[in-house]
C-alpha positions as CSV (number, residue, x, y, z in Angstrom):
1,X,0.0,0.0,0.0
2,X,1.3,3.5,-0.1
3,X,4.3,4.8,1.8
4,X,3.1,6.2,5.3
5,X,5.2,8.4,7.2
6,X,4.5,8.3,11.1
7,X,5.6,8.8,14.2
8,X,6.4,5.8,15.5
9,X,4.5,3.9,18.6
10,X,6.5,1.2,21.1
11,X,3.4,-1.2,21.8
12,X,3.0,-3.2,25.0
13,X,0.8,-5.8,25.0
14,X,-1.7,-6.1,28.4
15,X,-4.6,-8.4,28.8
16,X,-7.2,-6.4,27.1
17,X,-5.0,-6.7,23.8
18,X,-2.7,-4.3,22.5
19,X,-2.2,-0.9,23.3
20,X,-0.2,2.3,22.2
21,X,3.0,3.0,24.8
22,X,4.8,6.3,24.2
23,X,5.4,7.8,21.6
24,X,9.1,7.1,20.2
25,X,11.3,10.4,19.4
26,X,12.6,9.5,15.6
27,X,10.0,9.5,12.5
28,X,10.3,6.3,11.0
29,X,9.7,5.0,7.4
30,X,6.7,2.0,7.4
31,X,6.5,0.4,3.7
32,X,2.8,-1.5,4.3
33,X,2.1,-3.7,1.1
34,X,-1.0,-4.5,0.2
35,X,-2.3,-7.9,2.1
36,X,-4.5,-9.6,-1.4
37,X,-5.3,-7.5,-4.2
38,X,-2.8,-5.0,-6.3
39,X,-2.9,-3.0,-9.5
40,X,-0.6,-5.0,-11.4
41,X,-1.0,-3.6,-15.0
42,X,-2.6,-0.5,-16.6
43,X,-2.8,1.4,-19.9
44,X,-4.7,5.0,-19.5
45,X,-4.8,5.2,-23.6
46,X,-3.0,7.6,-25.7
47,X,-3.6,9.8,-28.3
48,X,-2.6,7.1,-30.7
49,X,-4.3,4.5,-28.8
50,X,-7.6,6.2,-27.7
51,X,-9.7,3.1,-27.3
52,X,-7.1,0.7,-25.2
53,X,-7.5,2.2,-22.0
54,X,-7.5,-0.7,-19.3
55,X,-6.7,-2.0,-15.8
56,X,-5.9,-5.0,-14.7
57,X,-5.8,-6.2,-11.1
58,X,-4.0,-9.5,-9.3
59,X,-5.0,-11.5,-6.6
60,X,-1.7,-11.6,-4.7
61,X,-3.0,-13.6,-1.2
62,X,-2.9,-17.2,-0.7
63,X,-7.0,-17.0,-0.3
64,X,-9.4,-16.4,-2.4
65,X,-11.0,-12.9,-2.2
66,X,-14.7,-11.5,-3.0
67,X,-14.3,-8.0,-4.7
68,X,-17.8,-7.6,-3.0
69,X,-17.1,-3.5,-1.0
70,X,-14.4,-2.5,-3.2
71,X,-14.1,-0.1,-5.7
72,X,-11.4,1.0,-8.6
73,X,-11.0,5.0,-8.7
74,X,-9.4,7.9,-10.8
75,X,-7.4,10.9,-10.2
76,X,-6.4,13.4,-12.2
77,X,-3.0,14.9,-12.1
78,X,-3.7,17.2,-9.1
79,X,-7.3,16.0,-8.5
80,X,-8.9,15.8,-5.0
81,X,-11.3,13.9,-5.4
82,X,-12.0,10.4,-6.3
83,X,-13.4,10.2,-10.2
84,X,-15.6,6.8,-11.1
85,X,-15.8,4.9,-10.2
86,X,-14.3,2.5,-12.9
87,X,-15.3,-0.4,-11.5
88,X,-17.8,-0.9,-7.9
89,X,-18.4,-4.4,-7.2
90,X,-21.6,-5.2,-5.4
91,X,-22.1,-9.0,-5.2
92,X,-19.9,-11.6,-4.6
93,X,-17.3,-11.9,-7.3
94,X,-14.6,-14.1,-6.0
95,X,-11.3,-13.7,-7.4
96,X,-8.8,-17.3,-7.4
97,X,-5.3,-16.9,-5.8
98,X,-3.4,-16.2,-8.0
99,X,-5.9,-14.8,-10.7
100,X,-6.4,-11.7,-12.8
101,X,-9.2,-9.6,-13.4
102,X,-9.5,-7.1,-16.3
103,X,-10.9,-3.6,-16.6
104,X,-11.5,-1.7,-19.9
105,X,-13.1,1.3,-21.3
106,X,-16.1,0.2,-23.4
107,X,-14.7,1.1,-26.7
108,X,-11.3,-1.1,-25.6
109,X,-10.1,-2.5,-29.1
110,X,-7.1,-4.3,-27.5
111,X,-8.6,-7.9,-28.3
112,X,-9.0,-9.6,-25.5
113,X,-12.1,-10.1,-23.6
114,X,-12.0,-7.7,-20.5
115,X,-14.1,-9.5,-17.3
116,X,-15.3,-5.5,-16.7
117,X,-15.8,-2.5,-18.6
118,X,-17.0,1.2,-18.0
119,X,-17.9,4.0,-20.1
120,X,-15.4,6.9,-19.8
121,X,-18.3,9.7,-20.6
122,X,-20.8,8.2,-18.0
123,X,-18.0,7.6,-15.0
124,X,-16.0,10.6,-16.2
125,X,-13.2,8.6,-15.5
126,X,-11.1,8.8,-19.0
127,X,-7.8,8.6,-18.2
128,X,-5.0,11.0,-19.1
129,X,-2.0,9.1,-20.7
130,X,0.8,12.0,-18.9
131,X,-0.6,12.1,-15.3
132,X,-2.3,10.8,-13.1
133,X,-3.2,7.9,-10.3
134,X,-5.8,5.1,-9.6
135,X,-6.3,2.9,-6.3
136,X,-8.3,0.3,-5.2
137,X,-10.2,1.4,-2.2
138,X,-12.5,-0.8,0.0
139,X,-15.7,0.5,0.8
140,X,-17.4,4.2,-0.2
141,X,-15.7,6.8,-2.9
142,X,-13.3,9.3,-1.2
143,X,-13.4,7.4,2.0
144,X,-12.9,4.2,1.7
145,X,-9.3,2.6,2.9
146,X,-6.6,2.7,-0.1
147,X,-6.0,-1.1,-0.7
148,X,-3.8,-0.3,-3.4
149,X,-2.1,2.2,-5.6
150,X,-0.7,3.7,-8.6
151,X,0.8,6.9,-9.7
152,X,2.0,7.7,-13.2
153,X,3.9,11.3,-14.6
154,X,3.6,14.3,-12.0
155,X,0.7,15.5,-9.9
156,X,0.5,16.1,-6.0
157,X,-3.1,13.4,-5.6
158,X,-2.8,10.8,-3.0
159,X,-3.3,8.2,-5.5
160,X,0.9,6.9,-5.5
161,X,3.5,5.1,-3.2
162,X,6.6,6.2,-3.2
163,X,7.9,7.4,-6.0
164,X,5.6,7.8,-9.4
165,X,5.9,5.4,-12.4
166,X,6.1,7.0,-15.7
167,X,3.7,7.3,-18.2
168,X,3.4,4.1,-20.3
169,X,3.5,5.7,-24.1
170,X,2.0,4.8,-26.5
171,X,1.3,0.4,-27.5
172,X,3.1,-0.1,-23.8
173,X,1.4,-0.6,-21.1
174,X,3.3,-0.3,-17.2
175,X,3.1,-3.9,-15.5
176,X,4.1,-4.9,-11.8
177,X,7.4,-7.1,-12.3
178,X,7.1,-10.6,-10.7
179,X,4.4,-11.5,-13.1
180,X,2.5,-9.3,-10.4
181,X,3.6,-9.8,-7.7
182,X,6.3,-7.2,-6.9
183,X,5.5,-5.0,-4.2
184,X,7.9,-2.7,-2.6
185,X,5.6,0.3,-2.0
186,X,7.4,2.4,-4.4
187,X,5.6,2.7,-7.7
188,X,9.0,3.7,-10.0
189,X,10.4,0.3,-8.6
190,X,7.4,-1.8,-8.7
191,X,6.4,-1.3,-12.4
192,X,8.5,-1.6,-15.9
193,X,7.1,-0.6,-19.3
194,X,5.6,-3.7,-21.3
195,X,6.0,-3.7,-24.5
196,X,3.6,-4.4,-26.6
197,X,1.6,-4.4,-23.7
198,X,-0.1,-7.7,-22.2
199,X,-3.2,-7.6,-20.8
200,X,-4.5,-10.6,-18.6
201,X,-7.9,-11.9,-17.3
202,X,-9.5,-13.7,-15.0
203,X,-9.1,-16.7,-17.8
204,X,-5.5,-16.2,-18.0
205,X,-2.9,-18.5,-15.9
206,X,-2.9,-18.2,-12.1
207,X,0.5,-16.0,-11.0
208,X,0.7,-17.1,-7.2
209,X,3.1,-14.9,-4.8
210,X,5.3,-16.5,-2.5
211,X,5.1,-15.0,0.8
212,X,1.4,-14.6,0.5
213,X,0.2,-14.6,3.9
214,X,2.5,-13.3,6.3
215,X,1.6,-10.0,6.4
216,X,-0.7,-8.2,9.0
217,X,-2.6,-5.4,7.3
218,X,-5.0,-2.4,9.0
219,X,-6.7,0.3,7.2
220,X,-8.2,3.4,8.8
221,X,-11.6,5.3,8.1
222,X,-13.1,8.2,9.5
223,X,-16.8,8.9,8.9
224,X,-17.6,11.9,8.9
225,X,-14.4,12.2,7.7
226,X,-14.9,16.3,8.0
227,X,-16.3,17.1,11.7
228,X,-17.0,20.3,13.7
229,X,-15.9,20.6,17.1
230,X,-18.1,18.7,19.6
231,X,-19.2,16.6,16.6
232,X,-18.5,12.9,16.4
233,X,-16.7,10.7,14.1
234,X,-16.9,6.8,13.9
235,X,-13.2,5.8,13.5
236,X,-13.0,1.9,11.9
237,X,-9.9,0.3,11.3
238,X,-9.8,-2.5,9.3
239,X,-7.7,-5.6,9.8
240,X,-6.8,-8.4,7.5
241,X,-5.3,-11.0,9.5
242,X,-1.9,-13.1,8.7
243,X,-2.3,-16.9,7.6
244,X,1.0,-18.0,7.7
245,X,1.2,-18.2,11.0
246,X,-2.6,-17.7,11.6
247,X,-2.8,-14.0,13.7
248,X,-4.0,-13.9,17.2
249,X,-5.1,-12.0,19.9
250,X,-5.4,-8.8,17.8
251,X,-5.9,-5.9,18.9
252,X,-5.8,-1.8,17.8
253,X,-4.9,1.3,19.5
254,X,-4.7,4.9,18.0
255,X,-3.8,8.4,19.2
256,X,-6.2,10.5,19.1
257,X,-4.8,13.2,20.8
258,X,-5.0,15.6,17.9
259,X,-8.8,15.9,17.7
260,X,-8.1,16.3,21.8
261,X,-8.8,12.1,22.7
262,X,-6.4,10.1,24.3
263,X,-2.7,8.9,23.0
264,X,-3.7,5.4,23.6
265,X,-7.3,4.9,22.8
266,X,-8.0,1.2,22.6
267,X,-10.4,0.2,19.6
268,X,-13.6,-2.4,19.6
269,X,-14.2,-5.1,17.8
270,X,-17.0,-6.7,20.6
271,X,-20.3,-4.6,18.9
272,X,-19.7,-1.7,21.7
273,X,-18.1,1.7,21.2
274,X,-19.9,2.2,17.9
275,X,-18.6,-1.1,16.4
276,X,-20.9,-2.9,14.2
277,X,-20.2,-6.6,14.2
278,X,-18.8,-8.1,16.9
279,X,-15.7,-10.6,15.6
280,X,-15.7,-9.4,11.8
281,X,-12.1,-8.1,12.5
282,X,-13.2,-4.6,12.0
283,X,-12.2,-2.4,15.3
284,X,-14.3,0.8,15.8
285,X,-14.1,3.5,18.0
286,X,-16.8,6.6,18.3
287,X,-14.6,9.6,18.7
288,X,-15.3,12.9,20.1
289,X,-13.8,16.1,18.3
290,X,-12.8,18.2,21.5
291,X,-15.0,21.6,21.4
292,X,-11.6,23.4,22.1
293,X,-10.4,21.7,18.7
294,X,-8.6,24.2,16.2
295,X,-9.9,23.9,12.8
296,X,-7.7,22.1,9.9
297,X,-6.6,18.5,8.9
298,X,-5.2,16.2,11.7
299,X,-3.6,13.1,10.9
300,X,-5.0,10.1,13.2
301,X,-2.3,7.0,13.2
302,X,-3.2,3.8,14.8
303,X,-1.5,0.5,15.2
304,X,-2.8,-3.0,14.9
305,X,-1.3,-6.2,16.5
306,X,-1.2,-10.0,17.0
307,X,0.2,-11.6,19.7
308,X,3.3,-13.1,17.0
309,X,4.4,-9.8,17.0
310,X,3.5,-8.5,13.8
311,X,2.2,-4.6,13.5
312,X,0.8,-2.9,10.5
313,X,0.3,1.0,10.6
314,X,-3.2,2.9,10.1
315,X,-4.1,6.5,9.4
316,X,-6.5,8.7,8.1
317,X,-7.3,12.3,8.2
318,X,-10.1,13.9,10.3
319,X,-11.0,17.8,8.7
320,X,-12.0,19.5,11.6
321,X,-14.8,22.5,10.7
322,X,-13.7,25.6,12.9
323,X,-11.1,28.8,12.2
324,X,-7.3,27.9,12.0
325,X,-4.8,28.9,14.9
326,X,-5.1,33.1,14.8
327,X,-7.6,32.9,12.0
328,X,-11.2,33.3,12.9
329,X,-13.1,35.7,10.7
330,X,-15.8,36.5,13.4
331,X,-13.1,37.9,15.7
332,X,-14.2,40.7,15.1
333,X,-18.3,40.1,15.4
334,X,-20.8,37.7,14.1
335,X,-23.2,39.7,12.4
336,X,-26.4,38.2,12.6
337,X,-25.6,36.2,15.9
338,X,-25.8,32.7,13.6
339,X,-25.2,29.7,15.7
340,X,-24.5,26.3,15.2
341,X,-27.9,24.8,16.4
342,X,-30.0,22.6,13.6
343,X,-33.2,24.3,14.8
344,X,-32.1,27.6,14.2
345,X,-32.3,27.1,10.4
346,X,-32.2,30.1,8.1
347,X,-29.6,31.3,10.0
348,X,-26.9,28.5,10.6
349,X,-23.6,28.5,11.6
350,X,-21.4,26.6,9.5
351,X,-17.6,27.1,10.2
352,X,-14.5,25.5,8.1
353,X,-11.0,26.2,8.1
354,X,-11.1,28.4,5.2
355,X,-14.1,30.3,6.0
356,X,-17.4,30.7,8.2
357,X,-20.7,31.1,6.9
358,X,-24.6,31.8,8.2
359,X,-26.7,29.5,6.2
360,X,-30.5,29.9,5.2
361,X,-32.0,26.5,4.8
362,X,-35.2,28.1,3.6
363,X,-33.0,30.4,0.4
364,X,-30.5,27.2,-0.1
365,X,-27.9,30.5,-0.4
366,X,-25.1,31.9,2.9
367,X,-27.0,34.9,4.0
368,X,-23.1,36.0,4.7
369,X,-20.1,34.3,4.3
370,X,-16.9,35.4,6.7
371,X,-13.2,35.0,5.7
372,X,-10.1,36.8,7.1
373,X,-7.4,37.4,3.7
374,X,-3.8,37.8,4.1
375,X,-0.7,36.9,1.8
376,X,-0.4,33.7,3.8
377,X,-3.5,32.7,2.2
378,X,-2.5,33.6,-1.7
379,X,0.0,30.8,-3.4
380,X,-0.1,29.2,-6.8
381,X,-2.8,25.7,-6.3
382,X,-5.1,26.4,-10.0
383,X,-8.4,26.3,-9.2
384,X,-10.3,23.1,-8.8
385,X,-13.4,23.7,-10.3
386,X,-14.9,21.2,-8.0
387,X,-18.3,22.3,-7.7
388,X,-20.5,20.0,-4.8
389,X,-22.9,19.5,-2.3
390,X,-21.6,20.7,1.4
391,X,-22.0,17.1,3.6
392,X,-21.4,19.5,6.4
393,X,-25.3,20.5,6.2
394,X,-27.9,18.8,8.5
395,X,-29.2,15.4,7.9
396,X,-32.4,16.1,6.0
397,X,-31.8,19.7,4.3
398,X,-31.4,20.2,0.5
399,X,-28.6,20.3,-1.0
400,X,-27.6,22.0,-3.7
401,X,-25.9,20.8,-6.4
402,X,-23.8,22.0,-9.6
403,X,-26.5,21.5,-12.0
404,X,-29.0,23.4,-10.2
405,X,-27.4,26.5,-11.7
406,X,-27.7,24.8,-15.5
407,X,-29.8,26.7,-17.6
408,X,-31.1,29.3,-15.0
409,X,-29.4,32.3,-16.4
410,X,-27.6,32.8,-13.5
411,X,-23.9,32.2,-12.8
412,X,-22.4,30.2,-9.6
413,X,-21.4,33.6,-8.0
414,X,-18.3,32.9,-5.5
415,X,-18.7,34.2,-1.6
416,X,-15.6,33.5,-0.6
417,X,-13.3,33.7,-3.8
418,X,-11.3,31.0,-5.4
419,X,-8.9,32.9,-5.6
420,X,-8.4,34.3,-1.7
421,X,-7.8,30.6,-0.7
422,X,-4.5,29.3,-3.6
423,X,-2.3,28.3,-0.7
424,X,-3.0,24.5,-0.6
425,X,-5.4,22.3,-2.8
426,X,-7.7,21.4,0.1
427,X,-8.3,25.7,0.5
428,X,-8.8,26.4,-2.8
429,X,-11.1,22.9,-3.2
430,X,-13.4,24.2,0.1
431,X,-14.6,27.0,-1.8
432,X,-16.4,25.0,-4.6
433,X,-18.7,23.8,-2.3
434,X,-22.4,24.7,-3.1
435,X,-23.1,26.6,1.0
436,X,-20.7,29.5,-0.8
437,X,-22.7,30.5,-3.6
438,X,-25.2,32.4,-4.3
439,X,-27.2,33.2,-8.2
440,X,-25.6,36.1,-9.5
441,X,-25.6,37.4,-13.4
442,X,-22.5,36.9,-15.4
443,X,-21.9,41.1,-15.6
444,X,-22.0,41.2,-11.8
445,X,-19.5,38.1,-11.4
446,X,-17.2,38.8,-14.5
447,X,-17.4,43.0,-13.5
448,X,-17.1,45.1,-10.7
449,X,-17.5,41.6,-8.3
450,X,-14.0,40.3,-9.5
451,X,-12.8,43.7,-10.3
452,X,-13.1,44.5,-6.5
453,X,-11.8,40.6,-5.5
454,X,-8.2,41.5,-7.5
455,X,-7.9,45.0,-5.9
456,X,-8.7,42.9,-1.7
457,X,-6.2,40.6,-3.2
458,X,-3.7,43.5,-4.3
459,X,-4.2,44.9,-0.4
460,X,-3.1,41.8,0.8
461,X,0.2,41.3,-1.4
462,X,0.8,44.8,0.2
463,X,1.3,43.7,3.7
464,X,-2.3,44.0,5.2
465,X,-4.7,41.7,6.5
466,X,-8.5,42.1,5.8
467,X,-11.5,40.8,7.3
468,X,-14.4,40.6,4.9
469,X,-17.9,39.6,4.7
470,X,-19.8,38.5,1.8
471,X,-23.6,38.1,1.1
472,X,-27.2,38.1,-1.1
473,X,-29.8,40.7,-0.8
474,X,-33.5,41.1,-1.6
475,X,-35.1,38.2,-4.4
476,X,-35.7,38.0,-7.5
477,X,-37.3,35.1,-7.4
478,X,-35.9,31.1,-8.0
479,X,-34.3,28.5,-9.8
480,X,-33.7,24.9,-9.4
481,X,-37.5,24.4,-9.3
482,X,-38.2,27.1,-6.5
483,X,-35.1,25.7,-4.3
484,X,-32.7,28.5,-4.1
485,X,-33.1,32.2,-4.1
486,X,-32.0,34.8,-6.6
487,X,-30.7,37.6,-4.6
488,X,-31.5,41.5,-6.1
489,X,-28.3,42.7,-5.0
490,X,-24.7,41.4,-3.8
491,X,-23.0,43.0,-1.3
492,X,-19.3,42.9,0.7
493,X,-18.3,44.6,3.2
494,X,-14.2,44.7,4.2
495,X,-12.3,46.0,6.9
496,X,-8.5,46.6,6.2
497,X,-5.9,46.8,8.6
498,X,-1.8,46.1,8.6
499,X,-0.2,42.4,9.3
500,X,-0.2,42.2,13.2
501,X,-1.1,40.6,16.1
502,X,-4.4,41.3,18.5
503,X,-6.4,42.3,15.4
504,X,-9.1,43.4,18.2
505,X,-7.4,45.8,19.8
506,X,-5.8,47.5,17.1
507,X,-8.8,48.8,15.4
508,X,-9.1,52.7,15.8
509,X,-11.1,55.6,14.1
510,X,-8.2,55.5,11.5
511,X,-8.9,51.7,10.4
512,X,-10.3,51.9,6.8
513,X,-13.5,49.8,6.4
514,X,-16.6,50.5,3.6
515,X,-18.7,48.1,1.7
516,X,-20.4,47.9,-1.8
517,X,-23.7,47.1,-3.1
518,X,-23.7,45.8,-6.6
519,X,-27.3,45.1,-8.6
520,X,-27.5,41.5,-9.9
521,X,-29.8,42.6,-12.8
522,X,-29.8,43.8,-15.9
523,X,-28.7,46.6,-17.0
524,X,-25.5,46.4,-16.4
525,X,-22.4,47.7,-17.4
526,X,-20.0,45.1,-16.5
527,X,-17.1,47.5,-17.0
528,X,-18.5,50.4,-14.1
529,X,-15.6,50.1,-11.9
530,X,-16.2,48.8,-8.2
531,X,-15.6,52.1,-6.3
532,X,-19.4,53.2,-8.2
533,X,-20.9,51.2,-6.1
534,X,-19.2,51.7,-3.0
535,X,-21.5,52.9,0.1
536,X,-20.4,52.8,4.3
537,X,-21.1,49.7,6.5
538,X,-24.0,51.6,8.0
539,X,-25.6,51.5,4.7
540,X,-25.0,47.8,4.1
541,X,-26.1,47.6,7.9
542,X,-29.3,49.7,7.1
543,X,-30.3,46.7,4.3
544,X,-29.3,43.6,5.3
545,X,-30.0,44.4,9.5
546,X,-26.7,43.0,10.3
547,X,-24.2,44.4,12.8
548,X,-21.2,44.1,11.9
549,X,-17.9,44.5,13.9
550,X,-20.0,44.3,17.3
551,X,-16.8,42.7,19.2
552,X,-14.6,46.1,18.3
553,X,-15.4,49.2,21.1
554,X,-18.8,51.1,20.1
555,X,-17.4,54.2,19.7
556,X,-14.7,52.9,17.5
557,X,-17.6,50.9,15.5
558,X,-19.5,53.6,15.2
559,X,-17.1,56.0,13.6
560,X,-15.5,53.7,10.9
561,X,-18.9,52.5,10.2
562,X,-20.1,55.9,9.0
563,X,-17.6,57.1,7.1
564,X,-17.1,56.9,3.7
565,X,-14.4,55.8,1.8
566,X,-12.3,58.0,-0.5
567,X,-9.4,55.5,-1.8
């Protein structure tokens, strides 16, 4: 499986199985194969080639193995999100030790008889021939533990171990050496280009691996797998046992500490503790995000263990929904007092690393969305155009989806911009989701909207920090079948200050702050420059009947609110 870099664990082993000890002081290097089923040759197609795209996957245990829960995904160079799937098996399909399975794209014209085949177009899953990665993951898209993996060319997705493999070229194909069995953890080394290529399928010869067996392997999920603070998250580790010796006695431990647990959090596997089936060799553990959590990624590694001394290394990552370390854009205020309680829903708080938002269930749009901006923020991640549903909303409540915005004459208008948040892919990704958008015309979004985004982002290059809030106004009506709300206007209101610390206390009468008011209907002239539509925070106050910067002294507020801006 793929290269994991850890901290490492000493484990002692007590009569309730075995446990995490303390922590060891050097990083350490843990090359995890995968315990049954690799990707052991693929061809992504070419242009030459267009129709031979195919996968082919190897049974490498000593056992036979039901594909039933597992799934074959796509990547694209830099993607972030699991594409597919190719292939999702369902029912039992059992595959022989030993034995092959082949995957092709429907128009595959290599001449043999694949035992699976998708349609690029439907899954869009059509592999690019330079870049790119697939994995085998057991159980659901995104989530699911990483069985296997393969990278090919450049690109920063999870879907590699070790170091890439290169792109096969044209009439090659990349195959793992050891007729499929090789299995290092260290894609470059694992696969050689074939030549012409050599596809096999589940009628092909048997390739059996020696050593098959003797491994311990443990896998990781976290679902939710993105939490807010207070929130739970079912941890599951899964555990394939040895054969050769049988394991025994196993047992998994994991620290948690990051999400604010314990270091040495024992895991269940007796239907308690939010474990499912008792004895199925899945351990569980029902996690508790700490309400005093900072907001961000944490990294969750766990060890499992038989009693013949064999250890195999889990992890996953937990997204935790709150403001980063020094970065929460309601320091200064929460303007319409949104909080994080399902009942109060046309005005919920929804918080995330990158920004905070007040959500209306009842408009499917923010009512405001909250983000603080500095250069730390601005790097060079494209954009990821990955437009989808929040899964932070509440069980039960719409969600809104790219195509709801098809054909309604209204663009996907940005809240927080794609651009404010290039530091890191996971930033720039968080604000495709559909809780930051709101209907707004293509003059609006393409003018004066993005006109005054580049001159915040200008600001910040120059050494200041701004706080800024973003939000609909007024209806025009719906789309998406009466589900989401047209706003009249769009409006943002900013608050600019230098880089420094205490950003409460250094607020003053001098602290520049304004908003604008932009119509989001026709006429428009979509080269009026921003500064026309400029107007002070009292007036965007006066129409939305928010209060903004309540946290900063009233006297202060009061005076930067009213004045009007002349930059």
């Amino acid at each position: 499986m793929k290269r994991i870099i850890v901290v490492g664990f000493i484990g002692i082993f007590c009569a309730a199985g075995w446990l995490i000890g303390s922590r060891a002081s050097a990083q350490t290097d843990s090359l995890i194969v995968s315990p049954h089923l690799v990707i052991s040759q693929f061809q992504p197609g070419t242009t030459a080639d267009p129709n031979d795209e195919f996968v082919e996957i190897h049974n490498t245990s000593s056992t036979p193995i039901d594909l039933n829960g597992f799934r074959l995904v796509y990547r694209s160079q830099n993607g972030s999100n699991d594409v597919g799937p190719l292939a999702a098996w369902t029912s039992t399909t059992i595959l022989q030790p030993g034995q092959f399975y082949l995957i092709a794209s429907n128009s595959y014209t290599g001449g043999l008889t694949p035992d699976l085949t998708y349609t690029p177009s439907v899954c869009q899953c059509s592999l690019s021939a330079a870049n790119g990665g697939l994995a085998i993951r057991q159980g659901a898209q995104n989530t699911g533990a990483i069985i296997d993996a393969v990278g090919w060319g450049t690109g920063t997705n999870i879907f590699a171990e070790g170091t890439r493999t290169t792109a096969p070229g044209s009439g090659s194909s990349k195959a793992r050496l050891q007729s499929g069995c090789q299995d290092t953890d260290n894609n470059a080394s694992d696969f050689a280009t074939l030549t012409p290529w050599a596809p096999r399928n589940s009628s092909n010869p048997v390739a059996t691996c020696s050593g098959s067996g003797t491994t311990l392997f443990a896998a990781m999920n976290a679902s939710p797998s993105s939490v807010s603070p207070g929130q739970t998250t079912l941890l599951t580790v899964t555990v394939i046992p040895a054969t050769t010796p049988p394991s025994t006695a196993i047992g998994v431990a994991a620290d948690l500490q990051p999400i604010g647990e314990a270091a040495s959090q024992q895991f269940f596997d007796n239907g308690t503790n939010g474990d499912v089936t008792a004895g199925d060799n899945v351990f569980s553990y029902l996690a508790t995000v700490a309400p005093s959590t900072t907001g961000g990624t944490k990294l969750i590694v766990g060890v499992a263990a038989d009693i013949q001394g064999r250890t195999a290394i889990a992890q996953t990552i937990i997204t935790v929904n709150a403001p980063l370390p020094n970065d929460d854009p309601l320091l200064l205020g929460n303007p319409s007092n949104a909080t994080p309680n399902v009942a109060n829903e046309n005005n919920y708080l929804m918080q995330k690393p990158q920004y905070s938002l007040s959500y209306s269930r009842q408009k499917a749009t923010p009512n405001w969305v909250a983000w603080r901006l500095d250069s730390s923020w601005l790097g060079s991640t494209q954009r990821q155009d990955d437009y989808r549903p929040d899964p932070a909303l509440p069980a039960g409540w719409y969600q809104v989806v790219d195509s709801d915005y098809s054909g309604s004459g209204y663009t996907r208008g940005h809240m927080t911009p794609s651009g404010d948040r290039t530091r890191s892919i996971p930033d720039n990704s968080a604000t495709f989701l559909m809780t930051n958008f709101v209907p707004q015309i293509t003059d609006n979004n393409s003018g004066p909207w993005e006109e005054f985004e580049t001159y915040c982002r200008t600001l910040a290059n120059q050494g200041n920090e701004l706080y800024i809030f973003s939000g609909p106004l007024g209806s025009l009506g719906t789309i998406a079948q009466g589900r989401i709300t047209a706003p009249q206007y769009t409006w943002k209101v900013v608050l600019i200050m230098p880089n420094g610390d205490n950003d409460r206390t250094r607020v003053t009468k001098a602290t520049r702050a304004f908003g604008i008011i932009v119509p989001n209907f026709e006429p428009l002239d979509p080269n009026t420059p921003w500064r026309n539509f400029r107007v002070t925070v009292d007036e965007v106050e006066r129409q939305t009947g928010y209060d903004f910067f309540s946290n900063v002294g009233a006297m202060t507020q009061l005076f930067i609110e009213r004045q009007r801006d002349r930059l």
